[in-house]
C-alpha positions in Angstrom: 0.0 0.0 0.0 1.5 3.3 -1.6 1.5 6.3 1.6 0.0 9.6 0.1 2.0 12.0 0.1 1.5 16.2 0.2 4.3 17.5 -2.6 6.3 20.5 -0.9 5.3 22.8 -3.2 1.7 22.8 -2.4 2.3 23.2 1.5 3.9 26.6 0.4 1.4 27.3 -1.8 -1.5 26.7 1.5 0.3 28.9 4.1 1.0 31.7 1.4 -3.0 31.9 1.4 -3.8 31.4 4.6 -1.2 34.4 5.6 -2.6 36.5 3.0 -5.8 36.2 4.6 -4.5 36.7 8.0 -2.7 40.2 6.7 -5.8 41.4 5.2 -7.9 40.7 8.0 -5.4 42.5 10.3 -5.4 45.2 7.8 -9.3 45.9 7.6 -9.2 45.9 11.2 -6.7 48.7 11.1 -9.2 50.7 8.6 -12.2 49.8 10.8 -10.4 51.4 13.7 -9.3 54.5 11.7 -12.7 54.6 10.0 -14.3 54.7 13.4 -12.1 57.4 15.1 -12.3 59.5 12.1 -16.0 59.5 12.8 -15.7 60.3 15.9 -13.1 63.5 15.2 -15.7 64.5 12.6 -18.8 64.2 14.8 -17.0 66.3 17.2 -16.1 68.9 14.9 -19.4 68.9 13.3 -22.0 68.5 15.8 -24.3 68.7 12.7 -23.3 64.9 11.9 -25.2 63.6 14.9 -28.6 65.2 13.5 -27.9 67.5 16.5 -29.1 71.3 16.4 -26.6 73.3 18.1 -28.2 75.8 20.7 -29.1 78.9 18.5 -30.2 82.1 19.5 -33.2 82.7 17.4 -33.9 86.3 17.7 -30.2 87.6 16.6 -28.3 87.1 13.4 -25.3 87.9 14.9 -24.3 90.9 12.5 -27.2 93.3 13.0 -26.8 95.2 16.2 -30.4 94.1 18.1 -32.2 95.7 20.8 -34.2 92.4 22.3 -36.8 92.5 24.6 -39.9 90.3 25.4 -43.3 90.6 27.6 -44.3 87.5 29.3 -47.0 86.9 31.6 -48.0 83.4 32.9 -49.9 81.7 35.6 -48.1 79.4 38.2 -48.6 77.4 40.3 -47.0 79.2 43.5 -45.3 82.5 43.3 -43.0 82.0 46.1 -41.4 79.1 44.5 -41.3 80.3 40.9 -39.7 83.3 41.9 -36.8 81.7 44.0 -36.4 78.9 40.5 -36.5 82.4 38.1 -33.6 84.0 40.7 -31.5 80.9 40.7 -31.6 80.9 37.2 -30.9 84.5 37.0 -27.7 83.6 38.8 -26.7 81.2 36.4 -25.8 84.2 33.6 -24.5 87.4 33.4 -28.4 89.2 34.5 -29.6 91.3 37.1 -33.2 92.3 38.5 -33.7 95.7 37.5 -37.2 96.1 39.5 -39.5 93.7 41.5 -43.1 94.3 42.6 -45.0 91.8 44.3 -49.0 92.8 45.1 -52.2 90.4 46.0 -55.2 91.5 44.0 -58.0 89.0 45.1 -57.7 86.0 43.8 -54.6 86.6 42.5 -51.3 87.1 43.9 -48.6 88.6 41.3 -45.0 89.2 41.1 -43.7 91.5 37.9 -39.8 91.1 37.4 -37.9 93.7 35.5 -34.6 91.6 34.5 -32.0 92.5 32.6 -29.6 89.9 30.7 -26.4 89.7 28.7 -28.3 89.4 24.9 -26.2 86.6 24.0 -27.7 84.4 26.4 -31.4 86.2 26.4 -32.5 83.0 24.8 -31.2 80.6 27.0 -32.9 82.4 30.1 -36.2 82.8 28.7 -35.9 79.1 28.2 -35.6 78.5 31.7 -38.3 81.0 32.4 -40.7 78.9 30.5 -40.1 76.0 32.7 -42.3 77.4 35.3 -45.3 78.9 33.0 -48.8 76.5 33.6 -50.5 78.8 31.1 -48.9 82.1 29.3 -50.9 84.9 28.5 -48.9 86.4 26.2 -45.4 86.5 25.3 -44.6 88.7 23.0 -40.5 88.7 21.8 -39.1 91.9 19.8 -36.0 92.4 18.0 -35.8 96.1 17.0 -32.8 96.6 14.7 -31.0 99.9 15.5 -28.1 99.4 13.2 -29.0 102.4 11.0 -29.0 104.4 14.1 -26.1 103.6 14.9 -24.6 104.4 11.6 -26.1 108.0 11.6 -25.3 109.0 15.3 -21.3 108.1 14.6 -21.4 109.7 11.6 -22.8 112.7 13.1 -20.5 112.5 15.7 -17.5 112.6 13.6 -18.8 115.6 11.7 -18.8 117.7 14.7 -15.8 117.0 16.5 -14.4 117.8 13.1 -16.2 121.3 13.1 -15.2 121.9 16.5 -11.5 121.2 16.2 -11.9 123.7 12.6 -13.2 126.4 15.5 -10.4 125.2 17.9 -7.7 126.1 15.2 -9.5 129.5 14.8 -9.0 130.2 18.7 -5.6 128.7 18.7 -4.2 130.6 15.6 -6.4 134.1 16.8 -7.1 134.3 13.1 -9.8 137.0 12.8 -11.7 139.8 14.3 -12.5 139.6 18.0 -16.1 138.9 17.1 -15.1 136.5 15.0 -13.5 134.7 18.0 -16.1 135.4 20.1 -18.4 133.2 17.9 -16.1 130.6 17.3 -15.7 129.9 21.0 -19.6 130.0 21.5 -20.0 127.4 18.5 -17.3 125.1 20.4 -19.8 125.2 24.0 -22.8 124.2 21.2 -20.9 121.7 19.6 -19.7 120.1 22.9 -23.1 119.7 24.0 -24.4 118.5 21.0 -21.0 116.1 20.8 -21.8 115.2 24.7 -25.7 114.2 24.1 -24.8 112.0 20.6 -22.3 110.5 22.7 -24.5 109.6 25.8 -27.1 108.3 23.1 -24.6 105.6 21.5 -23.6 104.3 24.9 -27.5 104.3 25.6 -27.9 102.4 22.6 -24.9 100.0 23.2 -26.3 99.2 26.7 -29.4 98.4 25.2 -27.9 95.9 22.6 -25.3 94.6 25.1 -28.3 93.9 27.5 -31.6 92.7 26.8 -35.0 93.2 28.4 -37.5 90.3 30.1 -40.4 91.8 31.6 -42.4 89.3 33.5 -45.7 88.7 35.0 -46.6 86.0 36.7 -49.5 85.0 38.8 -51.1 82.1 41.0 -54.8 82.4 41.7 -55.2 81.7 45.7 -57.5 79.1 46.7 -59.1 80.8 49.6 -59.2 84.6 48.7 -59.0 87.1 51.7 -62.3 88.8 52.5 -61.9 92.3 51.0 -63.6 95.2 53.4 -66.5 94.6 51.9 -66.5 91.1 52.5 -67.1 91.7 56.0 -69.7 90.1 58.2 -71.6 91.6 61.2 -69.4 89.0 63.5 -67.0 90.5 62.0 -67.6 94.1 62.4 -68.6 93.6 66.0 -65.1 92.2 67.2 -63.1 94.8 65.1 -65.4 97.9 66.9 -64.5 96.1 70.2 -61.0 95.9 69.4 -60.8 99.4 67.8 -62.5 100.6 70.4 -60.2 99.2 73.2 -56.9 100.1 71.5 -58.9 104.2 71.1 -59.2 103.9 75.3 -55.7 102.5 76.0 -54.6 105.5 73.8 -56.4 108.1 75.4 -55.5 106.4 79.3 -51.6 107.0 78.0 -52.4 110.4 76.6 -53.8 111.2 80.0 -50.8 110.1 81.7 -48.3 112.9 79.5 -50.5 115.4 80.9 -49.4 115.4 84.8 -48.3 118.4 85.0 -51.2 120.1 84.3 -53.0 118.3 87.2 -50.1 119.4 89.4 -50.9 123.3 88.0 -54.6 122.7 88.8 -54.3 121.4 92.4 -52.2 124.3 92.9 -54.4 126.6 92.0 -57.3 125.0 94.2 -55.2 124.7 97.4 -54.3 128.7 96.8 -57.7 129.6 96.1 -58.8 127.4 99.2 -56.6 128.6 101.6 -57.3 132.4 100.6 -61.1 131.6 101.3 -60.4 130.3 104.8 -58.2 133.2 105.5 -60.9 135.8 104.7 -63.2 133.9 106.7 -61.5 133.9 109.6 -60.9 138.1 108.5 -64.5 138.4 108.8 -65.4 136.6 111.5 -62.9 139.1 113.8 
């Protein structure tokens, strides 16, 4: 019986394909990886590849110069507790409360915040704002563009400071009559106040655009209303005339106590006139 033997040749030939294989394995294993942390680098640069809207704010383009403000009034559910969760949120950005006002008309009890907020992140507050609404109202977002303005009041601005350093030279150089610098030094005090008031208007308008607006109103409608004046029932009336009427006597009881002196002055007076009536009776009765 002949043995079966594998020629050389085709043992070289087998491991030649089996390490091929092997190597290209290894090597789409090392394009897998690269593919996969390529991804990764790109998704992170790109937050867009993840089907992921990045945090916008809606009402800026972030060109135009903006003046943002918005009117929101909402019912909640208490007032107390809104109030501290709209404060602590306050905290959380550059804002500030520029006035609060808190008043009960029955049934409602309402707090109206003035607050003031870096405009970059207006929308990311009033976000956090609306967390605590039940029901709004109305809220009512403006964007007022005042780009334009701005344009014109710098403009103007650079017109007149170079009129007034024309006049300047004038004075500096005495050129002319003394009228003539009379009236240029009175056009200068003009044109300063006209510089100073265009001046206080752009840093008006840049505080405006730096910082935007949120008025709120919110409300939360009181289970058990107090009894207004009216409201009042006879029981009622009865114990508050005993009470006012007690307080009325203990201040009259104190009032009579300041006035000691004056019972001093009148027993004075009685003893004097007293004794002078016994002493002309006894007169007339020797």
């Amino acid at each position: 019986m002949k043995r079966f033997t594998v020629p050389f040749y085709v043992i070289i030939i087998i491991m030649s394909v089996f390490s091929c294989a092997t190597k290209q394995e290894m090597a789409m294993e090392d394009i897998d990886t690269a593919s996969a942390e390529m991804t990764a680098a790109d998704k992170a640069a790109n937050p867009m590849a993840l089907n992921e809207v990045p945090d916008i704010d809606l009402y800026s383009d972030g060109r135009s110069k903006l003046v943002k403000s918005v009117k929101y009034r909402f019912e909640v559910e208490s007032v107390k507790k809104s109030t501290e969760a709209i404060e602590a949120a306050i905290r959380k950005y550059p804002a500030y409360v520029a006035s609060s006002s808190l008043h009960l008309e029955n049934p409602l009890l309402e707090n109206k915040l003035s607050i003031r907020v870096r405009s970059e992140y207006f929308h990311a507050l009033l976000k956090e704002i609306d967390q605590q609404s039940l029901y709004a109202n109305f809220r009512d977002v403006k964007s007022d563009d005042v780009s334009k303005q701005f344009v014109d009041l710098e403009s103007r601005l650079k017109t007149k400071r170079e009129v007034e350093e024309r006049y300047a030279e004038i004075l500096r150089k005495k050129a002319g009559t003394l009228e003539e610098l009379f009236d240029a030094e009175k056009k200068i005090e003009e044109l300063h106040e006209d510089i100073e008031a265009t001046v206080s208007r752009i840093n008006y308008l840049r505080d405006q655009v730096s910082y935007s607006t949120i008025e709120l109103e919110f409300y939360q409608t009181l289970t058990t209303p107090l009894k207004s004046k009216e409201e009042l029932t006879l029981g009622d009336e009865l114990l508050k005339g005993l009470a006012t009427g007690w307080h009325a006597t203990g201040k009259v009881l104190i009032a009579l106590t300041y006035l000691w002196p004056l019972y001093l002055l009148i027993a004075v007076v009685l003893y004097i006139i007293r004794f002078r009536k016994l002493r002309m009776a006894r007169t007339s009765t020797r």
